[in-house]
C-alpha positions as CSV (number, residue, x, y, z in Angstrom):
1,X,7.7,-4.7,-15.0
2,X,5.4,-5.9,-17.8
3,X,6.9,-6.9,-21.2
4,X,4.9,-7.4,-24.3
5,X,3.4,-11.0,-23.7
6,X,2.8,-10.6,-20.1
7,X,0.8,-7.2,-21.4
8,X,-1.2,-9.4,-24.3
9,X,-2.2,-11.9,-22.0
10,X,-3.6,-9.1,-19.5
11,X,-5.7,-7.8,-22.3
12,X,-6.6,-10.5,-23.6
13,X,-8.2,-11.8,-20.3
14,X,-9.8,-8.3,-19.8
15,X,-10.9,-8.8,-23.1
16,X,-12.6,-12.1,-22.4
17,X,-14.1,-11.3,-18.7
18,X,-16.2,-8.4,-20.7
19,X,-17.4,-10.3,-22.9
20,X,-18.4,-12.8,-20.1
21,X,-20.2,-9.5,-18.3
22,X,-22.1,-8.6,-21.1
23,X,-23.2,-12.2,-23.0
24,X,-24.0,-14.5,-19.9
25,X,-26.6,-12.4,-18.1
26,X,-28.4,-12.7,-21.5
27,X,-30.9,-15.2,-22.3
28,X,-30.7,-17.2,-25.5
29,X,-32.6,-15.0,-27.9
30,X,-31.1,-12.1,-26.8
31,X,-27.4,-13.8,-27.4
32,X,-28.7,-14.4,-30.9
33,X,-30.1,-10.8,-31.7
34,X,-27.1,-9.3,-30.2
35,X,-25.1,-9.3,-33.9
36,X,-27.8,-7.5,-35.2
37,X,-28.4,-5.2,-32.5
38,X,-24.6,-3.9,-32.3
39,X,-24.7,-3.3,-36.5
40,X,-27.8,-1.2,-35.8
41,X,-26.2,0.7,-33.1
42,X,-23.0,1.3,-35.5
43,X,-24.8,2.5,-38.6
44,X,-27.0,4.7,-36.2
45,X,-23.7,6.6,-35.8
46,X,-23.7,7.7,-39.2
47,X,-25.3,11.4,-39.7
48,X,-28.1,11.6,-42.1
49,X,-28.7,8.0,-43.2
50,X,-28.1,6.4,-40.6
51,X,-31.2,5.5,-38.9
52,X,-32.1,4.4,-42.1
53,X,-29.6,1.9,-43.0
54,X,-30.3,0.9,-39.6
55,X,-34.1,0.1,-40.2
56,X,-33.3,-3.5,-41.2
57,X,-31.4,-4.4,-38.5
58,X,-33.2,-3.2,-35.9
59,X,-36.0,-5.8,-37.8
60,X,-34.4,-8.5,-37.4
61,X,-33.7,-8.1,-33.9
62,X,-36.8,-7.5,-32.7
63,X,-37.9,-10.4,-35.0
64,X,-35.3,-12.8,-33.3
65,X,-36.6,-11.4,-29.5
């Protein structure tokens, strides 16, 4: 039976081997437009203004590819 720490440490490594599937097939530009890309992709969410408040962003990342 898992307890609390046991149940941390499982999340946390799941935590960590996602991160691992999505940053290392990237190259290195794409590892530094990925900050930018994931704020465009949350303010697209928002209904109306979204896209754009999103404008920017999506700037800068395909500046930095």
């Amino acid at each position: 039976m898992f307890n609390l720490q046991s149940y941390k440490r499982c999340v946390r490594l799941a935590a960590c081997l996602m991160a691992g599937v999505v940053i290392l097939p990237m190259e290195g530009c794409a590892v530094a437009a990925l900050p930018c890309r994931l704020v465009s992709a949350t303010l697209k969410i928002v209904p109306a203004v979204g896209h754009a408040a999103a404008a920017p962003f999506d700037t800068c990342a395909d500046a930095i590819d």
